[in-house]
Backbone bond lengths (Angstrom), bond angles and torsions (degrees), N, CA, C in turn:
res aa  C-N    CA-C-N  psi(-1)  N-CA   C-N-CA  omega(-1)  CA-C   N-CA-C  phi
1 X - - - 1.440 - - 1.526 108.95 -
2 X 1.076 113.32 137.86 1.696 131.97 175.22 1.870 112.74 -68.74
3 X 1.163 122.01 145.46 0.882 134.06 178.82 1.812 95.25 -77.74
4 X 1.698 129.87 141.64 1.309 118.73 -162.83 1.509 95.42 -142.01
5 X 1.679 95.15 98.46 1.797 117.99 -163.25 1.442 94.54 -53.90
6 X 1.533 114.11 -52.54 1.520 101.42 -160.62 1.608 126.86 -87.14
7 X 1.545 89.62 -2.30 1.957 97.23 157.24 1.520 102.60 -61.15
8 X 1.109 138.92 -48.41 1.327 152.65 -150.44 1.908 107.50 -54.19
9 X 1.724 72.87 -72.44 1.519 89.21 167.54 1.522 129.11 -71.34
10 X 1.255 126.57 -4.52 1.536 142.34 -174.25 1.683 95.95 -89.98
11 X 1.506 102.23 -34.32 1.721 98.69 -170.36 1.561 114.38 -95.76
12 X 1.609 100.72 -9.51 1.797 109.40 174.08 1.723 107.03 -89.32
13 X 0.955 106.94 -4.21 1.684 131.06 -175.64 1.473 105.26 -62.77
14 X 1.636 81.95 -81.50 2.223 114.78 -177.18 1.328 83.10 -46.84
15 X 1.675 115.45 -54.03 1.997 88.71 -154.10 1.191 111.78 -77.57
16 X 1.491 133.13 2.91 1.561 120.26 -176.40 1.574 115.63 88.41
17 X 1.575 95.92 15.41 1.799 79.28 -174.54 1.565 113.34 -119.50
18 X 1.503 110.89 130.23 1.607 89.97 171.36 1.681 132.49 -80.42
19 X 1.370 125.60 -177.35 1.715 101.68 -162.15 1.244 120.65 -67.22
20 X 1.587 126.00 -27.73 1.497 130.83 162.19 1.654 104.18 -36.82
21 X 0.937 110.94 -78.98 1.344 146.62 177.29 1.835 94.92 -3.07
22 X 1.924 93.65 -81.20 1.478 114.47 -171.42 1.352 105.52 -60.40
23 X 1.545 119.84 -50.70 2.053 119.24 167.10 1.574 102.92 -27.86
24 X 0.996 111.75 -92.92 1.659 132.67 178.74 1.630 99.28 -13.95
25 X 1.298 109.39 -74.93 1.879 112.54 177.23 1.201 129.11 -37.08
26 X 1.642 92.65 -45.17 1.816 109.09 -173.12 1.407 104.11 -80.26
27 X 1.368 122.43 -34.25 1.083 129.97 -173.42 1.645 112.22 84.30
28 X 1.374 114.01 36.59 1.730 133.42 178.33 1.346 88.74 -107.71
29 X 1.716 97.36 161.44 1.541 104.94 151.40 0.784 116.96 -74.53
30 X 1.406 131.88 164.03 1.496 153.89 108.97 1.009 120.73 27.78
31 X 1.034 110.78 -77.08 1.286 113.34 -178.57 1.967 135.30 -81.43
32 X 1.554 81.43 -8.93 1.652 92.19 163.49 1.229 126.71 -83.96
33 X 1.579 103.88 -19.30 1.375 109.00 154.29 1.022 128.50 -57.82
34 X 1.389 128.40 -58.01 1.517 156.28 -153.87 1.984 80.93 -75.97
35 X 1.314 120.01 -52.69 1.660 123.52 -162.09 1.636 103.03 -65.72
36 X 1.100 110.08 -42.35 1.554 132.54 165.27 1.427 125.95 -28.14
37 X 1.541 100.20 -59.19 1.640 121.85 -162.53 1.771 99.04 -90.21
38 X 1.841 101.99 -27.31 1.330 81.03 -168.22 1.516 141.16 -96.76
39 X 0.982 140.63 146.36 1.639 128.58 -143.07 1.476 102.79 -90.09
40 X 1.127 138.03 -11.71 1.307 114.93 176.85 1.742 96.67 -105.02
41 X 1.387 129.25 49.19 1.017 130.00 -156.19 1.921 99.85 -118.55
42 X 1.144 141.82 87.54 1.157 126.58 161.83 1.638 146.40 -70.76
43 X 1.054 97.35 22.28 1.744 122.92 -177.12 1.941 88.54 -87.13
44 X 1.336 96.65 96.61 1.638 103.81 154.76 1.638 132.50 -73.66
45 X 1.191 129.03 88.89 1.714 132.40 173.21 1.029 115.74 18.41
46 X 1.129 127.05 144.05 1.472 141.19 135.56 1.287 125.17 -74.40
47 X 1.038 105.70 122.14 1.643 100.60 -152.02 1.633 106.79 -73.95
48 X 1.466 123.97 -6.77 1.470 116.09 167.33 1.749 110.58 -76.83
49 X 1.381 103.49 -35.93 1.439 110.47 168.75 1.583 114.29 -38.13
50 X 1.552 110.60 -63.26 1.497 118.57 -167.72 1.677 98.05 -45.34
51 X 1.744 101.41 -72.35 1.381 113.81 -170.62 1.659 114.73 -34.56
52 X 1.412 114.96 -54.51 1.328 116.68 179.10 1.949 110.07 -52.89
53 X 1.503 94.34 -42.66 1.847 88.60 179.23 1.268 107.78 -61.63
54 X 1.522 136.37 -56.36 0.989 146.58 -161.92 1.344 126.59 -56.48
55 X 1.836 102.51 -32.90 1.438 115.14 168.77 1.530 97.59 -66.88
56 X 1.416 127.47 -70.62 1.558 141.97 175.14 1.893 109.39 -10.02
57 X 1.527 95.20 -52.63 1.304 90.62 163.58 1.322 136.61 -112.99
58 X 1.168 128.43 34.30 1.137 145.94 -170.99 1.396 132.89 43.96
59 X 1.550 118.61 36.25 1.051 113.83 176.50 2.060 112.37 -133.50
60 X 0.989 110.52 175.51 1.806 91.72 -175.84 1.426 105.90 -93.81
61 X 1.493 90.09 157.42 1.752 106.49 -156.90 1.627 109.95 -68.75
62 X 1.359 117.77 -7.82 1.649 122.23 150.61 1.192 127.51 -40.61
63 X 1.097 133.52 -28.23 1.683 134.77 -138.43 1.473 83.68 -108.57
64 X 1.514 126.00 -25.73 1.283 131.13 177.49 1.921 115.24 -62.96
65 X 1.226 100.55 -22.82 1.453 112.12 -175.10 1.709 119.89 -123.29
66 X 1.362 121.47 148.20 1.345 119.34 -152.84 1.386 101.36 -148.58
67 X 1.121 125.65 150.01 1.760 102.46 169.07 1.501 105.13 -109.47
68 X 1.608 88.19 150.84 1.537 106.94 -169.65 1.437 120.88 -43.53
69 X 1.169 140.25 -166.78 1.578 144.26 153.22 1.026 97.64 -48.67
70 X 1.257 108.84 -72.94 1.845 134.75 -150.59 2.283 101.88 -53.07
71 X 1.125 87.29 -30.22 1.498 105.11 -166.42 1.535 96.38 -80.49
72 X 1.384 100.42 -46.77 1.805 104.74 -170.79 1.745 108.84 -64.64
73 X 1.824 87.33 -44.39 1.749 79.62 178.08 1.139 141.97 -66.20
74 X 1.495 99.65 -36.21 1.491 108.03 167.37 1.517 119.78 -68.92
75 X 0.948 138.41 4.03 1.585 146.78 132.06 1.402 110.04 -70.69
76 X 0.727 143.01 31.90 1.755 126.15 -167.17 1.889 73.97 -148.82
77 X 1.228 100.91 106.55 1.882 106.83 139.89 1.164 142.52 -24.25
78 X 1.464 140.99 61.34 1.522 121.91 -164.52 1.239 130.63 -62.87
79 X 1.342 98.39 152.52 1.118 130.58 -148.54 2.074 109.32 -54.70
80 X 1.409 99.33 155.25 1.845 72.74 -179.20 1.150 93.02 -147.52
């Protein structure tokens, strides 16, 4: 499963916080936030990173991750 930038930012949204803001909470830098959110960004998480954001905003560090198409389809039965 892919790390899913714009859950990230969808959930720093709801809570009202901007990325200083959420760094500071989570207790990350700055800029891993900012590296995090951004989409042409290929730096995949650290997964203590996520957890620490995820607590920061109160939701579990899953919601951050999704599985791909490719992942979904090949679970999905074809069609007959």
């Amino acid at each position: 499963m892919k790390f899913q930038r714009q859950a990230l930012t969808s959930a720093r949204e709801q809570a009202g916080l901007s990325k200083p803001k959420l760094a500071q909470k989570a207790g990350v830098g700055v800029a891993t936030v900012y590296d995090l959110e951004n989409p042409k960004s290929n730096i995949e998480p650290r997964p203590g990173s996520v957890e620490k954001i995820a607590k920061a905003l109160g939701v579990d560090w899953t919601v951050f991750y999704a599985p791909t198409f490719q992942e979904t389809a090949s679970d999905t039965p074809a069609a007959s």
